[in-house]
matplotlib code that plots the C-alpha trace (Angstrom):
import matplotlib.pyplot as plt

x = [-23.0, -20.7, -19.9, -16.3, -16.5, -13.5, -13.5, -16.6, -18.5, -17.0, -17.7, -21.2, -22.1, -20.3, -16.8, -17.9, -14.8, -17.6, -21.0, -23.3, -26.4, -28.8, -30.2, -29.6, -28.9, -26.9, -29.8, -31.4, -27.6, -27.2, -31.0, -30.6, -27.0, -28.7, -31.6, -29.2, -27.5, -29.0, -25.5, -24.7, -28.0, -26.8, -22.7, -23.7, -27.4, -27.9, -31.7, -33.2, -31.8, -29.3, -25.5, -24.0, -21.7, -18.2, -18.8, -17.1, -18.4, -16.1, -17.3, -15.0, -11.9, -13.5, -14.4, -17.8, -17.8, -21.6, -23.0, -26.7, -28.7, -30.6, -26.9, -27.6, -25.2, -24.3, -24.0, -20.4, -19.9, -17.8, -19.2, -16.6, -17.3, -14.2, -14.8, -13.1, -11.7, -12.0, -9.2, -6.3]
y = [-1.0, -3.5, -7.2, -8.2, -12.0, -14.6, -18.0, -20.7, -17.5, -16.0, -19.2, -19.3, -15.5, -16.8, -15.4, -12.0, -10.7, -7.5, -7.4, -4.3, -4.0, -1.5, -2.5, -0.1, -3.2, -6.3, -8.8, -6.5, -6.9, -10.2, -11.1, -9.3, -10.9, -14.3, -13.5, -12.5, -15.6, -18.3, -21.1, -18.0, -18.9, -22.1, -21.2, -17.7, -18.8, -21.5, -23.7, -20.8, -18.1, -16.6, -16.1, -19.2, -18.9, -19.9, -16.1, -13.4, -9.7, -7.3, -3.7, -1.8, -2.9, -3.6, -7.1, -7.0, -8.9, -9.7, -8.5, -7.1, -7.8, -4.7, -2.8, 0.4, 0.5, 3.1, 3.4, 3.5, 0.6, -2.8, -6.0, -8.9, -12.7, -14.8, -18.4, -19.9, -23.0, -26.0, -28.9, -30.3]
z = [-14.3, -15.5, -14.5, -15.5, -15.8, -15.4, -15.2, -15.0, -15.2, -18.3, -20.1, -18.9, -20.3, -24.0, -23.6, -22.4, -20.0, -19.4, -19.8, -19.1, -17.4, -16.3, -13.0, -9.6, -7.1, -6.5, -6.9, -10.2, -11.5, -10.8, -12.4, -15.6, -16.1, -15.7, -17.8, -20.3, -19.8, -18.6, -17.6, -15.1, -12.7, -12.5, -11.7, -9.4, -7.6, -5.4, -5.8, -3.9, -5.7, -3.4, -4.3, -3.7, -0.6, -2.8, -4.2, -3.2, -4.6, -5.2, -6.4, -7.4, -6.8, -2.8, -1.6, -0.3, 2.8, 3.7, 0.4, 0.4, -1.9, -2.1, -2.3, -4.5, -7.6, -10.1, -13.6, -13.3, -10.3, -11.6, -10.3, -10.0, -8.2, -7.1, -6.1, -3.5, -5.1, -2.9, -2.6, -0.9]

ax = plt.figure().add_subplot(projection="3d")
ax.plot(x, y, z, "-o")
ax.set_aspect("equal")
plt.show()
């Protein structure tokens, strides 16, 4: 599966707009994509570990509402986060 990174995030995985990973769930994914790159724990997880809440998961093409963690993903799925951007 592939991750297609923008933003904070892109600049945390080196410039990568895509990165691929083997994993078969969301939290797999999302751990191999940090081990790879490490910045990305600190922009994605929160001190526990967990997704921070200003992410929003959208697999292909579908925003994920109430992502699970344990959310089964192909070979062919496309991860993407959008942050909610804060301000006034």
């Amino acid at each position: 599966m592939n991750f297609e990174l923008t933003g904070m995030l892109r600049r945390a995985a080196g410039n990568n707009r895509s990165v691929a990973v083997t994993a078969t769930t969301l939290a797999g994914a999302v751990r191999e994509l940090a081990d790879m790159y490490p910045q990305v724990r600190r922009v994605l997880l929160d001190n526990s570990g967990k997704l921070r809440q200003a992410h929003r998961v959208v697999l292909n093409g579908e925003m994920i509402p109430d992502p699970d963690v344990a959310m089964r993903l192909g070979e062919d799925d496309q991860i993407e986060f959008f942050t909610a951007v804060a301000g006034g």
